[in-house]
Each structure stands twice: as C-alpha cells, then as structure tokens.
VOVEXGU-496159 format. One record per residue (C-alpha): residue in three letters; chain; y, x, z. Coordinates in Angstrom, 3 decimals. Layout:
  nufi  koltor        py        px        pz
   ALA       A         Y         X         Z
...
***
This chain:
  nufi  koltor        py        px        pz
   UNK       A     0.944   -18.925     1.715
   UNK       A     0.747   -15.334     1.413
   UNK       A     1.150   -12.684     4.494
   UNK       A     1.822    -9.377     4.734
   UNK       A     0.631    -7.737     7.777
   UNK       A     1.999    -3.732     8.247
   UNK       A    -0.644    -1.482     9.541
   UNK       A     0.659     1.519     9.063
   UNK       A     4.594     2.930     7.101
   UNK       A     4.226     6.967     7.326
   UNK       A     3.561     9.580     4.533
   UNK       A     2.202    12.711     3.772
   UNK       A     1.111    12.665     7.386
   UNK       A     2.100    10.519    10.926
   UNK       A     3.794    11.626    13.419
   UNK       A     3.075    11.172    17.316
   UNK       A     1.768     7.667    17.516
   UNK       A     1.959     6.770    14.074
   UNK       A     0.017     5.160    11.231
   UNK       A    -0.011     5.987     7.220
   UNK       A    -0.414     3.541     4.823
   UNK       A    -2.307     0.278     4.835
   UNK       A    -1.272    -3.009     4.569
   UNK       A    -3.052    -6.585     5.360
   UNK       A    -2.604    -9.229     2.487
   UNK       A    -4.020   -12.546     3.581
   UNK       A    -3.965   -16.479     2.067
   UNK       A    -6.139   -19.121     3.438
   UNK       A    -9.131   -17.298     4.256
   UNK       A    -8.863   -14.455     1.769
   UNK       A    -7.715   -11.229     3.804
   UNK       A    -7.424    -7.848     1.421
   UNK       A    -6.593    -4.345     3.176
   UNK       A    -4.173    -2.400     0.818
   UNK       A    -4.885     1.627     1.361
   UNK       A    -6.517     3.245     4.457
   UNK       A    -4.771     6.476     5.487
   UNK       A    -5.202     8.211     8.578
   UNK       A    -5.051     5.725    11.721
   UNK       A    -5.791     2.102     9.400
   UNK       A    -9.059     1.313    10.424
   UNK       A    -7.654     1.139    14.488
   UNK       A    -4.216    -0.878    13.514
   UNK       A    -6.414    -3.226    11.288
   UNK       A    -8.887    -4.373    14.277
   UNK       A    -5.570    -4.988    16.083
   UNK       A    -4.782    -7.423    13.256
   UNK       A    -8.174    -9.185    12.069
   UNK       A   -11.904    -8.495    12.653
   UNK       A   -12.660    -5.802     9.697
   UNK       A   -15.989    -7.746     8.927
   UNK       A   -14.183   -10.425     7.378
   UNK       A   -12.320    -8.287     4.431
   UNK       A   -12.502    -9.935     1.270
   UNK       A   -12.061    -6.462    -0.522
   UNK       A   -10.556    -3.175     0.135
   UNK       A    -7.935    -1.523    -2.852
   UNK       A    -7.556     1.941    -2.522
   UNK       A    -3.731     2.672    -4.839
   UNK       A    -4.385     6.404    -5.225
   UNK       A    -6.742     9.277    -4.126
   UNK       A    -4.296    11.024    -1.783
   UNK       A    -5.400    11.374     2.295
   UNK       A    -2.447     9.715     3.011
   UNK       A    -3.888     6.491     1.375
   UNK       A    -7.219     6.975     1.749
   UNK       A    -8.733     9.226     3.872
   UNK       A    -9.734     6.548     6.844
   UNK       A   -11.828     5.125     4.273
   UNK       A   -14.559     7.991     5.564
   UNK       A   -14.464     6.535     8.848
   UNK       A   -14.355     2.683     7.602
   UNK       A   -17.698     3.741     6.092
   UNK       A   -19.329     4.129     9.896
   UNK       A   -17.722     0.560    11.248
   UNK       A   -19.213    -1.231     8.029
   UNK       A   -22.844     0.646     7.996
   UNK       A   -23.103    -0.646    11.806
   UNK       A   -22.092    -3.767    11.125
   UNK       A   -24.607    -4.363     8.325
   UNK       A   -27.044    -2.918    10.789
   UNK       A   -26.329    -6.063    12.930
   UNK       A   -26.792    -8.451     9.986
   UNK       A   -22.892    -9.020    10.473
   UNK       A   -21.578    -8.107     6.612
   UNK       A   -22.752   -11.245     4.004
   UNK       A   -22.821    -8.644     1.067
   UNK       A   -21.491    -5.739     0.167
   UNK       A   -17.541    -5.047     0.633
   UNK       A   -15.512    -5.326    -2.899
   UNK       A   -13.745    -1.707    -3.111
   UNK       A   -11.154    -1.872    -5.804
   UNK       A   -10.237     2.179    -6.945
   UNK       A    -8.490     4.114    -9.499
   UNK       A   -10.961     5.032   -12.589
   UNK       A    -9.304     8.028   -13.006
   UNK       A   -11.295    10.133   -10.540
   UNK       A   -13.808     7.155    -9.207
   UNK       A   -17.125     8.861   -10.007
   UNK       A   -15.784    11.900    -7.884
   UNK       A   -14.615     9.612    -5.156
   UNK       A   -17.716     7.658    -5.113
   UNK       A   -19.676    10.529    -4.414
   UNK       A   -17.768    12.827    -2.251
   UNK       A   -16.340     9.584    -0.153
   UNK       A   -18.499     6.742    -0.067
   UNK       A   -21.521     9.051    -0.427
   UNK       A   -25.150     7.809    -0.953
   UNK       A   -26.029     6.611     2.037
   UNK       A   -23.243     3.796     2.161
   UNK       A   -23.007     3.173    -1.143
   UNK       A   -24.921    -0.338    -1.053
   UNK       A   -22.408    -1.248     1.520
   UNK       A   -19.194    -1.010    -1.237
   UNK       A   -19.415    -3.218    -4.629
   UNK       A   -17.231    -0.649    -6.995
   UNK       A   -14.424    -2.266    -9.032
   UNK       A   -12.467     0.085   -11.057
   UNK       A    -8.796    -0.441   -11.709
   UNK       A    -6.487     0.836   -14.500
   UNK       A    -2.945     0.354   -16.076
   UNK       A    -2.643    -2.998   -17.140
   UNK       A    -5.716    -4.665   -15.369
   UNK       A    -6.296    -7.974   -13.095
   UNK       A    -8.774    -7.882   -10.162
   UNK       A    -9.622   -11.328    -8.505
   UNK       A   -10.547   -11.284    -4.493
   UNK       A   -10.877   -14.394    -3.044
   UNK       A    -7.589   -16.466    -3.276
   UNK       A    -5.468   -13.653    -4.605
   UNK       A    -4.630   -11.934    -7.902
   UNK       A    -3.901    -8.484    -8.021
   UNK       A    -2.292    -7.217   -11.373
   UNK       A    -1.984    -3.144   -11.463
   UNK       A     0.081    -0.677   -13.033
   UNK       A     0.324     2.872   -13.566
   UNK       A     2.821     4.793   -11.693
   UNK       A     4.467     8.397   -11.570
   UNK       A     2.854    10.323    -9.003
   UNK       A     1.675    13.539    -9.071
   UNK       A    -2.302    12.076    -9.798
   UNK       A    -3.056     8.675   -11.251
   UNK       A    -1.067     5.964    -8.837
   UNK       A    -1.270     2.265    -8.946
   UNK       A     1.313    -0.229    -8.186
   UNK       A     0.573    -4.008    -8.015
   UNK       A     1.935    -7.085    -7.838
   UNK       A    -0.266   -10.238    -5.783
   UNK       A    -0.555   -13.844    -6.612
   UNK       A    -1.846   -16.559    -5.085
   UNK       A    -4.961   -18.034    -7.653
   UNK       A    -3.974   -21.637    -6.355
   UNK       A    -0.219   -21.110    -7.231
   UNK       A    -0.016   -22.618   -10.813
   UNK       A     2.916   -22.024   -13.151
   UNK       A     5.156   -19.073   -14.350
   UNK       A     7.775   -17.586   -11.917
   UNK       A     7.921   -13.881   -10.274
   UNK       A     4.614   -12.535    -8.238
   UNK       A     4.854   -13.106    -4.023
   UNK       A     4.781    -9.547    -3.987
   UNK       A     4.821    -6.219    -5.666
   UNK       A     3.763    -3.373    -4.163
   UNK       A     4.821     0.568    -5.476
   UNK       A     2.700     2.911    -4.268
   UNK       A     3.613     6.211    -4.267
   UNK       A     5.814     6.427    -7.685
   UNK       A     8.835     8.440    -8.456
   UNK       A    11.621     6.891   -11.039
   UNK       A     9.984     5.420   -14.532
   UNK       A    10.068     2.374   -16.568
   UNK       A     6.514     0.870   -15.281
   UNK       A     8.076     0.818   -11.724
   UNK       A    11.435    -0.825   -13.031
   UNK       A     9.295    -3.809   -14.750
   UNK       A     6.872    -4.087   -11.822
   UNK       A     9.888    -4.893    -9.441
   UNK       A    11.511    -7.117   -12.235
   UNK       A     8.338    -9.329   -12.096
   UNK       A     8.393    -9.567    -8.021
   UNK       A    10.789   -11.664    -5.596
   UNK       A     9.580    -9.151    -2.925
   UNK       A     9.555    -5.082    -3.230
   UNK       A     7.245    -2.915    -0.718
   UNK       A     9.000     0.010    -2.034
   UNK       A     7.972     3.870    -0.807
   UNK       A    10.826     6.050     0.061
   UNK       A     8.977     9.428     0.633
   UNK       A    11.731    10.690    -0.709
   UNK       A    14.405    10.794     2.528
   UNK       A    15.713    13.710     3.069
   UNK       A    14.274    14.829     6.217
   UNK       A    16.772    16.753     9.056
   UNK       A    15.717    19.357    11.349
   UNK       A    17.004    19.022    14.813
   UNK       A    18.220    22.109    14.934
   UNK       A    21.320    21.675    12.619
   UNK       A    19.705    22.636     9.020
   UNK       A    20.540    21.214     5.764
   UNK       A    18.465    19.005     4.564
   UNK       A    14.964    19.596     2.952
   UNK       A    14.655    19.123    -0.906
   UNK       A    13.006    15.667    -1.622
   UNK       A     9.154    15.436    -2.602
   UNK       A     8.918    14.718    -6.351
   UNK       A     6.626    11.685    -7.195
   UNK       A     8.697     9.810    -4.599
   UNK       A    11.681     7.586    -4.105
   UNK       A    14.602     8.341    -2.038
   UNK       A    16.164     5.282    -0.156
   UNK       A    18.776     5.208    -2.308
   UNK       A    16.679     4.898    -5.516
   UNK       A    14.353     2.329    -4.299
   UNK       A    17.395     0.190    -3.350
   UNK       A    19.213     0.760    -6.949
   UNK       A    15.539    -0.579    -8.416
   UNK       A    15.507    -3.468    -6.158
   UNK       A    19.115    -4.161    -7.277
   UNK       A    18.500    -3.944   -10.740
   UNK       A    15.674    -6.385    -9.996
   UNK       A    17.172    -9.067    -8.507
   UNK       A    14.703    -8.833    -5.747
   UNK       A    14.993   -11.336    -2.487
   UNK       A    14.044    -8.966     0.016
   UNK       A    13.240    -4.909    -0.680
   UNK       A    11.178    -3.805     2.457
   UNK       A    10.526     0.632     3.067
   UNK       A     7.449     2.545     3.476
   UNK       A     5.473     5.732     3.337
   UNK       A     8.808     7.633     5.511
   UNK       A     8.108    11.159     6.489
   UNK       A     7.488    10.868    10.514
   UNK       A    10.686    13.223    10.979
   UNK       A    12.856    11.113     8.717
   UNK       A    14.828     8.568    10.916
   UNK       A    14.961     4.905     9.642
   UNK       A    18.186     3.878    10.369
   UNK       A    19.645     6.419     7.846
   UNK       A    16.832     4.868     5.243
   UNK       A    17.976     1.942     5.975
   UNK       A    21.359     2.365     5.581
   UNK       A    21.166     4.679     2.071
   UNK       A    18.953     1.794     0.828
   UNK       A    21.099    -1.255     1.798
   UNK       A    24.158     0.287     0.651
   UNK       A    22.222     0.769    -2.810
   UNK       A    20.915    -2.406    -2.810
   UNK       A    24.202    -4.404    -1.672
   UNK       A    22.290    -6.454     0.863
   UNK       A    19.733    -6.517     3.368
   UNK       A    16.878    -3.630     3.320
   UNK       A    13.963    -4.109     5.979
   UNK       A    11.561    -1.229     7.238
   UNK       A     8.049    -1.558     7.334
   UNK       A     7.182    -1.390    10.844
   UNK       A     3.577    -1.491    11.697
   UNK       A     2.522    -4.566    13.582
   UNK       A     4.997    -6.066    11.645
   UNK       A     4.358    -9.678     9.571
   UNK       A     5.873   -11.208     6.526
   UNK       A     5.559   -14.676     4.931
   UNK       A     6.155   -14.657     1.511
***
C-alpha cells in the first residue's frame, strides 16, 4: 500500500515554523523522499531514519525544492563514515541543468555518496517497490510532475498518485491528473492579503491558484485533490475553500506531519 507522508507544504519560502516542499512516499520497505527545500532534512528524521531512503527525486532546481539537499549531503557523508549507508543513495534529477547541479550541489567530495539518475519528459525511474513516471511541466525552468505506482500492482487502472510540481495551466498537467485517482496539486498561486487592508498581490506565474488546481482535479475525475507549495502569508482556509468550490467536493491541505494511504 502506498503512503504519503507531508514533510513540508510552503513555497517560495516558509514562514515562522514552517517547512517547503518534501514529501515521504513509502510501500513495503521502499521509502522515496520527493524534493528537499529548506527545513526537509529535520521533518524527515521526524518521520523515518534518513539512512534507509531508497532514492531521493529532486522535481526542479528551485531552493524551494532543493536547497536542503546541501545539508542532506553532511548527514549522508557521516553516515557512510560509520559504515551505516549499503551503497550510494539513488538521486533522481532533471537533465536539464544536472551537470551544473552536480557540481555546484553535490560537489566532488560527496559525489560517491549519490548514484545520478537523470529524468526527462516522458521517462520511468524504478526505486525499490515503486514506479515513478515523469512529465514536463510549465514552470519558469524545466519542472517535473509524476505520477507513482506500486511495481507489485499488476493491471491497467489510474496511478496511486500524481504529483504536480510547480506547473502553471497546460495540457501535460491536465493528462497527468487524468491518469491519477489522487492530485498533490501546488497552489502557489493564492492570492496573498496583507494585514493591513491591501488588495491583493498579483499571482506568481508558473503556478496554480486554488481555484485552477480544483477546476483540473474536476475535469479529472480525481478521488481526492490535496494543496501544497502555499505562500506562508496565504491562509488555508480561503485555499481551501476557492479550491473545493472549484472542485465541487472535498479539497484537503497538505499539512506537514500529515499521512495518507492511498
């Protein structure tokens, strides 16, 4: 059975107390960490012991979604220190960009740690019991949304889970949630309100607002459409309620700590 575990739900930045993106995806004993943005590598020892990762998928080269990776490097050199890692640590990133990332992030010194698996529009990458099948996005740099499987699950039918990343509106996105019975959808979009009675800020392009991630989960046919990557000043119970009103049903946020069997 496939889990989702919620490390972290904020975007560009976090707020006071918060956690960008990452996500836990575990079957059996396969466990996958989805993105490392700032604050990940803490919320992820809360939910497993980091020297057990099957693999590590980085979705896009943004800070947001990446840049605890730097510090990941430390807690995996150490642990291969102690004879604690079996081999080196499947990292699945974007090819567009990879050499520049594999220099400038996982650096010399820690490259033996990291086996390097690129991933492009289109392609299938196979860690432990899961599946992941990737597709481009439309973000402001090469983006990858996915959608997991379960290798032991046999038969046709829509993926456990599909996964956005950051994306704004575009026909790849549509036909990833088409294929999915869940949707973590981004919605970097909201429109964020100042407390001190201003109108609200334009939306970031390359992002969804509520409203348009619930319309795509609609169109879908989706069981269950669950929010991420909110701005730390947005408030969730107006995401929520754009969203489920968009949707016609139920909309969950991603709140870290959070679990979901799917």
């Amino acid at each position: 059975m496939l889990e989702l575990a919620v490390i972290g739900n904020q975007g560009p930045y976090a707020g006071p107390g918060g956690t960008c993106s990452g996500y836990l995806l575990s079957a059996g004993s396969t466990a996958v960490l989805v993105d490392s943005g700032p604050g990940v590598m803490s919320g992820l020892q809360r939910q497993t012991d980091f020297r057990g990762l099957t693999g590590i998928i980085i979705s896009h080269y943004h800070p947001d979604h990446c840049s605890d990776f730097l510090t990941m490097r430390y807690a995996f050199h150490y642990a291969n220190s102690c004879g604690q890692l079996p081999g080196p640590v499947p990292l699945c990133i974007p090819e567009p960009g990879w050499e520049s990332f594999a220099r400038e992030w996982v650096g010399q010194q820690y490259a033996e740690l990291f086996d390097v698996q690129l991933i492009s529009d289109g392609c299938a990458v196979h860690l432990g019991d899961l599946r992941f099948e990737f597709r481009l996005m439309a973000h402001s740099i090469p983006s990858y949304g996915m959608l997991v499987r379960e290798e032991a699950v046999t038969g046709g039918g829509r993926a456990p889970l599909a996964y956005t990343s950051d994306t704004g509106q575009c026909e790849a996105l549509c036909g990833l949630a088409a294929e999915a019975r869940t949707l973590l959808a981004e919605a970097g979009a909201a429109r964020v309100h100042a407390e001190r009675h201003e109108p609200p800020r334009h939306p970031a392009p390359g992002h969804l607002s509520p409203a348009e991630a619930g319309a795509i989960a609609r169109a879908a046919g989706v069981d269950r459409l669950i929010l991420t990557h909110l701005h730390p000043e947005s408030r969730a119970q107006e995401i929520e309620a754009a969203a489920s009103e968009a949707m016609g049903g139920q909309v969950w946020i991603a709140e870290p700590g959070c679990r979901y069997t799917l």
